[in-house]
Structures are given as C-alpha cells and as structure tokens.
N, C-alpha and C positions, 0 to 999 in steps of 0.2 A: 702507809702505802702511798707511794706516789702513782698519784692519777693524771699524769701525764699520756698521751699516748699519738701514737704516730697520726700524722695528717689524714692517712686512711680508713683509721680505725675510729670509732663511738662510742658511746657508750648505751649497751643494753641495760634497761630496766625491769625488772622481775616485778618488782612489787613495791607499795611504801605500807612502813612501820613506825611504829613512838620506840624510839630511843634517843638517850645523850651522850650514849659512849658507840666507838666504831666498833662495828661486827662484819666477821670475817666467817666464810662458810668453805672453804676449800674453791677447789679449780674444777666447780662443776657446771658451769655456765654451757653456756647453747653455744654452738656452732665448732666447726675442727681443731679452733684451739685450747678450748673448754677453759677458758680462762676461769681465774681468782674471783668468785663474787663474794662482792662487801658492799656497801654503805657507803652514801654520800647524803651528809647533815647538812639541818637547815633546824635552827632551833631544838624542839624537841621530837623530829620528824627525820626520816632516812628512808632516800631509795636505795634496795637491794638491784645493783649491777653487776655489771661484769664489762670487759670491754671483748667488743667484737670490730669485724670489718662491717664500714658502710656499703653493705648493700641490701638487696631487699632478701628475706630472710624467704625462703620458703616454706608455707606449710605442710612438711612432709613429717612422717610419724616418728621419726629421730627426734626431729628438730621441736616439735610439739611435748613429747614425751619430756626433753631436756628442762622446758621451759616449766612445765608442769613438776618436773623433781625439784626446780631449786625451790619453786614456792611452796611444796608440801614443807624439805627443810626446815623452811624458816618457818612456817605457821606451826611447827612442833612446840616451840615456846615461844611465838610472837604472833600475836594479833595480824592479819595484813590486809593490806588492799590489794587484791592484785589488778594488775595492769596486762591490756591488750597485747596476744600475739606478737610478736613485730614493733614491738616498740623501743626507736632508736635514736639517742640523742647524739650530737656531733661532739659534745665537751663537757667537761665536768659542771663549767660554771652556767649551760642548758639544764642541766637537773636542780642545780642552785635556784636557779630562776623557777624551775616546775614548781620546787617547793612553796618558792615564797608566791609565788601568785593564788598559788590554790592552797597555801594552808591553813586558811578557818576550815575549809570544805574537808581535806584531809583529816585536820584535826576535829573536828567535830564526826566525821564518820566513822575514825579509828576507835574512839568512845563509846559511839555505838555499836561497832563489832568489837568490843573487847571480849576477847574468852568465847567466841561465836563459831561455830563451825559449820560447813553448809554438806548436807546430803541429798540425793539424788535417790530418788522413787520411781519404778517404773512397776506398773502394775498392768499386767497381761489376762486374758482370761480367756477359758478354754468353752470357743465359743458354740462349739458343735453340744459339747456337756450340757450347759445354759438352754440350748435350745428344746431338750432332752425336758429339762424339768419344767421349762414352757408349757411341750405337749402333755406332760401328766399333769401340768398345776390347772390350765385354762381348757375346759370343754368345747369351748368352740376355736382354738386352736385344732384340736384334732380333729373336731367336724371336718373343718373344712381341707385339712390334710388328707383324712379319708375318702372327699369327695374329688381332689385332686387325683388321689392314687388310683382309685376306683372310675373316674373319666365320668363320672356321673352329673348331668346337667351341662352347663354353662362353664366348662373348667377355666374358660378365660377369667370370667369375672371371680372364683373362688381363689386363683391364682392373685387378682390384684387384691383380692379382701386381704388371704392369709397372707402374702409380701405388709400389705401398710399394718395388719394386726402385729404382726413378730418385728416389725422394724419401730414400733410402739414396745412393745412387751420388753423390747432389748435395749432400748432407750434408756427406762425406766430403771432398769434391774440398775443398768452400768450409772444408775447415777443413787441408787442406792448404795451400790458397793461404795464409791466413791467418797457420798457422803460421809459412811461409816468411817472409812480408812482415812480419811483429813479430822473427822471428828476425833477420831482418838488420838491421830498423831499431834495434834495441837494440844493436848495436855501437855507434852513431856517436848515442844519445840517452843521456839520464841515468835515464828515468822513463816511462812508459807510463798510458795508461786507455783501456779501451776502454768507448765509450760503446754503448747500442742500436743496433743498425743499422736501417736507415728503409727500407721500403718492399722487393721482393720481386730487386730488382738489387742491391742493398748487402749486401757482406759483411763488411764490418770498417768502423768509425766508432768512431775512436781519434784523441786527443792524446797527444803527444811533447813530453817536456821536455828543450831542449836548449842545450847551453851555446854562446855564442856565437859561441867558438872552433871548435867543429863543426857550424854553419850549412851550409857551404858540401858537407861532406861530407854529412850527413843528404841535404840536395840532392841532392847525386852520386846515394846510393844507391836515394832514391826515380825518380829519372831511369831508374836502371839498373834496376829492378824491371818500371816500364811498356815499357821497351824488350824485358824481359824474355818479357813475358806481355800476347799481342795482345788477346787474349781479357777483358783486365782492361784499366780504365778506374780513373786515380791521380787523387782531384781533393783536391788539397793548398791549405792557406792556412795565413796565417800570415809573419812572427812576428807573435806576442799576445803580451796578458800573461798569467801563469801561470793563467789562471782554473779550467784545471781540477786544479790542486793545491794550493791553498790551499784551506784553511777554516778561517777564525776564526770564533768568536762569540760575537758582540759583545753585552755586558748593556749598555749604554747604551741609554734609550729614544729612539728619534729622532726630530723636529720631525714 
C-alpha cells in the first residue's frame, strides 16, 4: 500500500500490535472517508492506521463508535494497545519514529497483554430492598424508625441516630458485597481496577483483565454472582481492549 498521502491528510492511529508481515482490515476507519486501515512496521511492532484529514477529530458518538470498531477488529486475533481518541500523526515516517522511541515500553507491554482481554463491571443495587432487610435484621434500626414515625420524644436527635446508624449499616453491607464479587472474580481474571462508582446505586465500577482462555468462565462466574444476589443488578460489557491497563507515554509531538 502506498502511504503517501496529501499535505492535508495524517495519519490516524487505532492501536499498536506484534507483527512482521503488513495487515490490512478494510476501509473501516474514522471519519467520512472511512479510509483502508493497515499497519505501519517498525521491527516486530505495527501501528494499526488509516489515513484521515488534519484536524481535530471530534468526540461525537459516530466518530467514537468508529474508532472503537476498528480496535475490537483487530484485537479478534491480535493482542493490542490501544491508543487515545484523537490520535493523529502528520506522516508515515511520525509513526516510524512513535515506534522506535517507545519500543521496549510497547514491546514489553504487548507481552504482557498477550491473549488479555479487558471487561467492565458495574454492579448496582436496589437500595430501598437493602434498606428493608436493615429494618428486619437490626432492632434498633426499627426502634428508632418507630420513634420517628410515631413523633415520640426528641425526633430530631432519633432522626440523626437512625441517618448515621443506616449510612453505617449501608457502608458495610456495600463493601461486603463488593468484597465478595472482586473475591471471586479474581479466580477466573489476571488483574483488577476499580474505577469511581457513579451515582447513589453503584457500588463497584471495575475492569478485569482476562485471558482469553478464561472468557467463558469469568462469564460463569459473573452469571453466578447475579443469580446469587437479587438485590444486586451485574451490568457487564466487554471484551475491550486493555485500556484500563496500559499506560505508555508517549514523547512524540502529535500532528
């Protein structure tokens, strides 16, 4: 393929890969002309491109969804790194150069995602439910619920007992759940992160890095987790590629 391309156009980078022959994916790249992406070598190392126009790429859900197809593609039979949004170089021999500056880091990190795939965990829970078994599990949970409902004595001070007792009680449970659900999934994963969890139902927002060979069992287990626990809501995706276990970084300036 000739990687020539007009003074306006760059070259986009999807990802880098261990190969020593060029590979070719069709004309599914990012942007309106959905260009050819392939491969540009550097030893036993290739960034997955395509060529686009220089300019700034915006994050809109076309444009995201695109850049996320080509690297599912390629991590179907290839290990990858993927690389940031928006990453765009001016010329062929800018990617030559990425490579060679940073290929121990590549190459040593390609090794270690060999055969790795990354999945996304978000675990929710139904917190009114939770609160339900609080009141039958803890007797002085419902004392002092009782003494609230019923306006009985000092309801301010019963109001801040029971607020700090159930924002304790709820603490706890969500980091028993929690425990459980990382404990088992790390049988059947290679690696863990847990991310912030988002908004007042999520208690665990975690990726798993996991070898390909144990796809189907992580599966199992997260199956058997939600089967486990009515009360909790499993909303899994996935496979990705490794993105939240890589970090290189990259001194190459980019177009």
């Amino acid at each position: 393929m000739d990687d020539a391309v007009p003074p306006s156009h760059g070259k986009y980078v999807y990802c880098v890969v261990q190969t020593k022959q060029p590979l070719y994916f069709g004309a599914i790249g990012i942007g309106p002309d959905s260009g050819d992406v392939h491969t540009v070598g550097y030893k036993g190392i290739a960034a997955v491109v395509s060529d686009t126009r220089i300019d700034v790429l915006e994050p809109t859900r076309k444009n995201v969804l695109a850049h996320e197809r080509v690297n599912e593609t390629v991590m179907r039979q290839h290990t990858v790194i993927p690389m940031s949004f928006g990453t765009v170089f001016k010329t062929h021999e800018d990617i030559v150069e990425l490579l060679r500056s940073a290929y121990d880091a590549f190459d040593d990190v390609l090794g270690k995602m060999r055969d790795k795939l990354e999945f996304g965990l978000k675990v929710l829970w139904d917190r009114e439910a939770i609160l339900r078994e609080l009141e039958e599990e803890s007797e002085e949970v419902r004392r002092l619920k009782d003494e609230i409902t019923a306006e009985r004595g000092s309801t301010y001070f019963a109001r801040m007992q029971f607020g700090r007792l159930v924002d304790a009680a709820l603490a706890a449970r969500a980091e028993r759940y929690v425990a459980e659900v990382l404990d088992r999934l790390r049988e059947v994963s290679v690696a863990s992160r847990a991310n912030r969890p988002i908004g007042d139902r999520m208690i665990l927002n975690a990726a798993f890095l996991v070898h390909r060979d144990r796809e189907a069992a992580f599966d199992a287990a997260v199956k058997a987790l939600g089967a486990r626990h009515e009360v909790l809501t499993f909303r899994y995706t996935g496979p990705w590629p490794p993105y939240n276990f890589v970090n290189i970084r990259l001194k190459l300036e980019r177009a």
